[in-house]
Structure formats: C-alpha cells, structure tokens
C-alpha positions as CSV (number, residue, x, y, z in Angstrom):
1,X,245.7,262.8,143.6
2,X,242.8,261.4,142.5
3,X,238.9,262.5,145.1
4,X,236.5,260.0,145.5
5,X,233.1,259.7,146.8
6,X,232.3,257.2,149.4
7,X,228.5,256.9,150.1
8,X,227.8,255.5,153.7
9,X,231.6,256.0,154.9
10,X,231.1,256.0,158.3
11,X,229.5,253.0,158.3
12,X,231.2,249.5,158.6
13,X,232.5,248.3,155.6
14,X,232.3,252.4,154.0
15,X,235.1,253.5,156.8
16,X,237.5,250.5,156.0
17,X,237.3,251.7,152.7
18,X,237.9,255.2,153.0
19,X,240.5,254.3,155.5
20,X,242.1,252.3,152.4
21,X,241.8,254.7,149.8
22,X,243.7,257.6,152.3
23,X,246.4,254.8,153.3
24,X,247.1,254.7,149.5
25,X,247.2,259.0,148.9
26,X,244.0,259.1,147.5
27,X,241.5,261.9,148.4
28,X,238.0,260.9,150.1
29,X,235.1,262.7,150.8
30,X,232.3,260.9,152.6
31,X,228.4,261.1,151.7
32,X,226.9,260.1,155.1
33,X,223.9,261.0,157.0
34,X,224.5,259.3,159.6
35,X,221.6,257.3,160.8
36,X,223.1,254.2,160.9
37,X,227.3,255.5,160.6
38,X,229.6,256.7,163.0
39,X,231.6,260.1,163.5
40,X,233.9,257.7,164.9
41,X,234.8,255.9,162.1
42,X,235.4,258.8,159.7
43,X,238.9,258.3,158.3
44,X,241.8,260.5,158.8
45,X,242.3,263.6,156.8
46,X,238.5,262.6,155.2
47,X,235.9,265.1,154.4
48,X,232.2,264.7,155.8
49,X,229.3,266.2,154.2
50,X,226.5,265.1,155.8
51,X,223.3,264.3,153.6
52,X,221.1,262.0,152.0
53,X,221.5,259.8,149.0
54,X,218.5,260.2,148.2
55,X,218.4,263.9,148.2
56,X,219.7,264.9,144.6
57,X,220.8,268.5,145.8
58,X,223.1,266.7,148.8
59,X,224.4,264.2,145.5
60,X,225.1,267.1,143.3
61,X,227.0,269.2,145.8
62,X,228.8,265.6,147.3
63,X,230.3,264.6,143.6
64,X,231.8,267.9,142.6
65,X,235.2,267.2,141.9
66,X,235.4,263.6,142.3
67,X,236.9,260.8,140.0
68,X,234.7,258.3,140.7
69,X,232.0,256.9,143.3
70,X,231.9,254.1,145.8
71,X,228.3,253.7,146.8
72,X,227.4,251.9,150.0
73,X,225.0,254.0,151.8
74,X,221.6,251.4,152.1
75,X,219.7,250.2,155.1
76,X,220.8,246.8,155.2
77,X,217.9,245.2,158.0
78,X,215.2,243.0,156.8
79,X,213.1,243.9,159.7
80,X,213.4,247.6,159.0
81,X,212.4,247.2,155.4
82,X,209.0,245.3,156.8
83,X,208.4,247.9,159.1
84,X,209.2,250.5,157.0
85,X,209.0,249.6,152.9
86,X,208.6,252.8,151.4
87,X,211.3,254.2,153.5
88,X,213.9,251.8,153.0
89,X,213.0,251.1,149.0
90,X,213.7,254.9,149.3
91,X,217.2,254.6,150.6
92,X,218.3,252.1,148.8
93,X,216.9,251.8,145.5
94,X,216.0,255.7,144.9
95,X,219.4,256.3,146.6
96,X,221.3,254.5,143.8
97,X,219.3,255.8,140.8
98,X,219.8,259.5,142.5
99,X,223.7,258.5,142.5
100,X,223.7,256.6,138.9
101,X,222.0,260.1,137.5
102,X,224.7,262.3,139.2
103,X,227.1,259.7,137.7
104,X,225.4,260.0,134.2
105,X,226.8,264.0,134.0
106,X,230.5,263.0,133.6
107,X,230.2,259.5,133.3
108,X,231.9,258.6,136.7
109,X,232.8,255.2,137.5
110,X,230.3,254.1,139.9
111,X,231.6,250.9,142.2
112,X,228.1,250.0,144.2
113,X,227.0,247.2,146.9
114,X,224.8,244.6,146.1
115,X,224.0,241.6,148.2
116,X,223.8,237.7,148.3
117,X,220.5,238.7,149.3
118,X,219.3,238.9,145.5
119,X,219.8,235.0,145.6
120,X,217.6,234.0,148.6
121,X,216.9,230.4,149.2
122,X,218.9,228.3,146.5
123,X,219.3,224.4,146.1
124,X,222.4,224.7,144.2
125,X,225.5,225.4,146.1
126,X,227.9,226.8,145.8
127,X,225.8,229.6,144.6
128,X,227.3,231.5,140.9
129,X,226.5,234.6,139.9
130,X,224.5,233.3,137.1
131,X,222.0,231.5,140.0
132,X,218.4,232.5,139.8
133,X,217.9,235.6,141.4
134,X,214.8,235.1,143.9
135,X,215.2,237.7,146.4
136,X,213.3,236.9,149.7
137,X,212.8,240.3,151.3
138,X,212.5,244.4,150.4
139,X,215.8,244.6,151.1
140,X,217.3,241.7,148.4
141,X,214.5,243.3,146.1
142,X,215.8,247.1,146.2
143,X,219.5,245.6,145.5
144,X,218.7,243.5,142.3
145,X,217.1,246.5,141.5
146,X,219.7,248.6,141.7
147,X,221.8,246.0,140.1
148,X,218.9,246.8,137.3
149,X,219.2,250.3,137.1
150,X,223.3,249.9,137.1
151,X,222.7,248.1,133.9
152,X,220.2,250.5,132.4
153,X,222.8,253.2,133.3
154,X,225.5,251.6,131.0
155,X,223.4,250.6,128.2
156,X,221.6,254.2,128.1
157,X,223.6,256.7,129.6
158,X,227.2,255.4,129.2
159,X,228.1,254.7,132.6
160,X,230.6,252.5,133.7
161,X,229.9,250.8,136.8
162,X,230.6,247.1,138.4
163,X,228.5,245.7,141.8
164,X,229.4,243.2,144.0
165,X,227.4,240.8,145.9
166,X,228.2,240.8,149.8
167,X,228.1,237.8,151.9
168,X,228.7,238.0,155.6
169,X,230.7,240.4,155.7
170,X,232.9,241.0,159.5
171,X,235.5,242.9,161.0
172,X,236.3,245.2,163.7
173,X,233.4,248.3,163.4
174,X,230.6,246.1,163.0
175,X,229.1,247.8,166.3
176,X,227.0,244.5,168.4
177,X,224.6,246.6,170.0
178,X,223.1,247.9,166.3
179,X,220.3,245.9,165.0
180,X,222.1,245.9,161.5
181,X,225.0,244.0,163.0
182,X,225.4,240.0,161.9
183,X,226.1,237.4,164.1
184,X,230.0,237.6,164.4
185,X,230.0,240.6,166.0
186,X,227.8,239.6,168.4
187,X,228.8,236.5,169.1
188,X,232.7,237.8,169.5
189,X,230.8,241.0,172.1
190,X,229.0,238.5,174.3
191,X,231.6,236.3,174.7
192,X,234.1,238.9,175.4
193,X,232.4,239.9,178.0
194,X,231.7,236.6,179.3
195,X,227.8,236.1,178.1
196,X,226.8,232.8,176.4
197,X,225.1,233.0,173.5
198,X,221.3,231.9,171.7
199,X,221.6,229.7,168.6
200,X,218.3,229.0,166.4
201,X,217.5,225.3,165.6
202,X,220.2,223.1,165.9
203,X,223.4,225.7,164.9
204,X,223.6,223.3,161.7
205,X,223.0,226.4,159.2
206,X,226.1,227.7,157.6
207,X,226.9,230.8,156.0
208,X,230.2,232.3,154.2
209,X,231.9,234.5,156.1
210,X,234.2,237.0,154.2
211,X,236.8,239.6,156.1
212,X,236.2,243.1,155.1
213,X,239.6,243.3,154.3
214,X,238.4,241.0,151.5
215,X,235.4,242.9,150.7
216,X,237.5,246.3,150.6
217,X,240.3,244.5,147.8
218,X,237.3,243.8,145.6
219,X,235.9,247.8,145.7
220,X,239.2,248.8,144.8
221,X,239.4,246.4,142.2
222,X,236.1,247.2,140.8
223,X,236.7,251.0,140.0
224,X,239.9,249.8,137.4
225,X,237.2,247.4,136.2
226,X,234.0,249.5,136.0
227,X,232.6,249.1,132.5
228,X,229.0,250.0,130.5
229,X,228.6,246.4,130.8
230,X,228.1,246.7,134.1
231,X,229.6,243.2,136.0
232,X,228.2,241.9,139.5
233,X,230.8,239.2,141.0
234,X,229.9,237.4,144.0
235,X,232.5,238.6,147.3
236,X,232.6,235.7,149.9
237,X,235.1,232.9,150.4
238,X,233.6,229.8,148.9
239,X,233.9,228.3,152.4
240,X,231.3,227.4,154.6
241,X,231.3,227.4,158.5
242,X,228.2,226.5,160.5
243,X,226.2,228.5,163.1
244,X,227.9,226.0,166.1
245,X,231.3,226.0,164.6
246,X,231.2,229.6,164.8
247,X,230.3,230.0,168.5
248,X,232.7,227.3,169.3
249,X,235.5,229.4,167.8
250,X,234.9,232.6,168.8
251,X,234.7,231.6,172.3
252,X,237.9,230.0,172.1
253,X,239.4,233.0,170.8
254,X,237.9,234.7,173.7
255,X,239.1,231.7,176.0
256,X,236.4,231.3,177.1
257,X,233.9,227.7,177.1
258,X,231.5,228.1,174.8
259,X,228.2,228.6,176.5
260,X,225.6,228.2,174.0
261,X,221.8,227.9,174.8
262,X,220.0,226.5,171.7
263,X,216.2,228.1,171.0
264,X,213.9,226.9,168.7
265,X,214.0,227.3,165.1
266,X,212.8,230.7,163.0
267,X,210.4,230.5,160.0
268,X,211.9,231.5,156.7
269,X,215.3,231.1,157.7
270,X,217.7,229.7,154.9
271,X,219.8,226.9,155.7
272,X,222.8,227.3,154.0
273,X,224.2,230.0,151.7
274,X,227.7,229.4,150.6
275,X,229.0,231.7,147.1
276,X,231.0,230.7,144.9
277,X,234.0,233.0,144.7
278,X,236.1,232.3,141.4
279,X,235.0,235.6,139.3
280,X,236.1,237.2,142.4
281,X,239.8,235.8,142.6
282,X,239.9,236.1,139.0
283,X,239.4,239.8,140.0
284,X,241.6,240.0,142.8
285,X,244.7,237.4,141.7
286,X,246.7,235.5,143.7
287,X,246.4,235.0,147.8
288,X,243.8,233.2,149.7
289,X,240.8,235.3,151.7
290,X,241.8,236.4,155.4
291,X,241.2,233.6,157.4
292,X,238.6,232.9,159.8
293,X,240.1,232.6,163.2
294,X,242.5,235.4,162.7
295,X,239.3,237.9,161.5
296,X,238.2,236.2,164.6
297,X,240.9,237.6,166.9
298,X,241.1,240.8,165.2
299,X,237.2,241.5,166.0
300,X,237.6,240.3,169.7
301,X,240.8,242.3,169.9
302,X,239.0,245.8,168.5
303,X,235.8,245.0,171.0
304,X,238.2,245.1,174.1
305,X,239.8,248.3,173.3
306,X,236.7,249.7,172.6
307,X,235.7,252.8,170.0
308,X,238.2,255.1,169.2
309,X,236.7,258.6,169.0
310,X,236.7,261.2,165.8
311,X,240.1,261.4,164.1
312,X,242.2,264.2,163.8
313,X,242.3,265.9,160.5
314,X,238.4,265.2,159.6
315,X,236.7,267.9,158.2
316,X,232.9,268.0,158.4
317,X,230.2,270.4,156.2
C-alpha cells in the first residue's frame, strides 16, 4: 500500500485527512510538532513522529519511504504572525521550502495548503484564481510565497506539486477555545452551551464557508493531479452566507434563540470574500459541496460529545 506524509496531521483539517487516507488502506505517517495539533486527533493505526517542518533533519527522517507529501503544517493566525513575524515566516514559508527540498530528492508529489488569504480585499467577486494576489497580512504573504517556491520547484527541480486555496474551512475538530479557530466553531461552542454571541459591525459581512469534507476531496484529488506546472485552484463553495445568517442558523441548530449582541466594527476587516469554485468541481466531478446546515449539525453534534482521547493503534517516535 502506498505511505504518505501528512505535515500538521493532528491538526484540524491534517487529521480528517489522515483519517481519509487510512479509511481507504493507505499508509500515513504524521509530521507534527504539536504546538497547535492534537494527540487526540491522530488517526487510527497512524504513525507520529514529532518534529518541525522546518528542521531539515526531522523532514529527512519523516519522508523516508513515503510516496508522496501532503503539507499542512503552518500557523494559520494573523495576530500571531504580528506578534511574532520571523517566527511564523519561519514556519510557514521556510517550512515549505525545507519540504519542497526533501521533495526535490525523489521527486515526490507534494499536495500543499495555500490560502484565500493571498487574495485579500478584492472588488471583484466571485473571486478566480487568476484575481490579483494582494495579500493583507504575514500570514497571506508566506502562502503566496510558498505558492512561489512550489512553482520554482517544478520549473527547476522537477517537482510535481498542486496547492489549493482554503476558504473558511469548518468541521468537527476545529477546537473553540484555540485562537486559530474561525467563527463557526465558535459560534456552534457558545451556543451549545447556551452563550450568546458578539458580532462586529452590522453581521452584514459574508464569507464562504466550505466543509472539510470538501477540503479533504480536493487533497486527494490533488496528489493524481500534481504536475511541474504546479496548479493552485481555489476550495470554497461559491456561496456566500453572511456573519448574521450564520448566527441565526447555528443557534437554531442548537435550538436555541439566537442571542446576538452586536459591537462596533474592526479596522481592516474585509467585507466580503466569496471564491469562485469551478476549477475546483472541474477537479472533483459531479455532486454538490456538503451543505451548510448539515456541516452545521455535524459540528454541534461533535462539540456535545466532546474530545475523544488518542486512538488505539497510533504509534508515536
């Protein structure tokens, strides 16, 4: 059976993945060190070897073996790359170039995150992949530059890779108490428990939300379609839902009222941000994206069972 590499697998979105990959008898061995993942969410029958992406000894011994890589090990908050630029340009730019040049060896197929964050404020909507790229923070910086380096690796070094371009991405693992968490999760933990919840402005900006089941489809995609080319497709729905019109359903999925208490505005917010998704169901084929309210349900549903602990049949070096 084929091994792969999973970079940041016991994080959100990395541990759905991995969880795919062994549903399907593929081999996974997770690159993780665990600042912002979970021993909790290491699949079953996974192998851990805690390190640093950015440590070229930790790559070198991670890859060994595998077939290919899916890299999503970054640190994905704004705030933290303002406190802390040189430490998160390290993690996720210097990360991917350290996992491109373990790549470049055996020409591995490298399947990486990128972010709608290389985008930032656009007029235009819905937004293509061919949109000006006028990232707004370290973080969308470090990812079109890894989307850079991605490209250099094909044209130089032979490597086939593809990127893709998260929206909001939510599901169940998105932990509410992190400070890298979005808005569904914590919208869908405070109203579980009965809390109201703060809105910015008037709840009139929208985003596009996209279930990681949906996110997870396109990875799996990518690595059949990883080429020296190196394509970045967009992964969101191409539907827009407003701040309010997310509140007012996930409290109904709770039912509970929706208590909302509306603050003032933040500077530098963007008001909307909706992709488009074609490339991406050009990628994926037939059968819409995983609705809304029942992603809804599914997070509210997780959140009141609460964590599960390690799985059986991990092994951790």
């Amino acid at each position: 059976m084929p091994l792969y590499l999973v970079t940041g697998g016991c994080g959100f979105i990395g541990s759905h993945l991995s969880a795919a990959l062994r549903a399907r008898g593929d081999g996974v061995r997770v690159l993780d060190d665990l600042s912002t993942g979970s021993l909790a969410n290491l699949a079953p029958g996974a192998e851990l070897v805690r390190g640093d992406v950015a440590d070229h000894a930790a790559v070198r011994d991670a890859i060994a073996g595998v077939d290919g890589i899916f890299h999503l090990a970054a640190i994905a908050s704004v705030e933290r790359g303002v406190q802390d630029w040189p430490g998160t340009h390290r993690a996720n730019l210097s990360g991917t170039i350290a996992m491109l040049d373990a790549a470049r060896l055996r020409k591995l197929p490298f399947v990486y995150a990128s972010s709608a964050a290389v985008y930032g404020d656009q007029a235009v909507l819905p937004i293509t992949e061919d949109a000006p790229k006028r990232p707004l923070s370290a973080y969308g910086a470090d990812k079109l530059g890894c989307e850079q380096h991605a490209l250099v690796g094909g044209l130089v070094h032979g490597i086939p890779s593809m990127g893709f371009r998260f929206f909001n991405v939510f599901g169940p693992r998105q932990d509410p108490r992190s400070p890298y968490s979005g808005v569904i999760s914590i919208f869908c933990d405070r109203f579980s428990r009965g809390e109201g919840v703060d809105i910015f402005g008037d709840g009139g900006q929208t985003r596009d939300f996209v279930h990681v089941s949906d996110v997870v489809a396109a990875l799996l995609a990518g690595m059949a379609q990883a080429s020296v080319e190196a394509p970045v497709l967009n992964v969101c729905t191409g539907r827009a839902t407003s701040v309010r019109e997310l509140a007012e359903t996930i409290a109904a999925a709770c039912g509970v009222p929706a208590e909302i208490r509306q603050r003032p505005p933040r500077a530098g917010e963007i008001r909307h941000s909706l992709g488009d998704a074609t490339r991406l169901r050009a990628l994926l084929g037939p059968g819409a994206p995983r609705g809304l309210r029942a992603g809804l349900e599914e997070v509210v549903a997780w959140l009141r069972v609460g964590r599960p602990g390690l799985v059986p049949g991990s092994t951790i070096r």
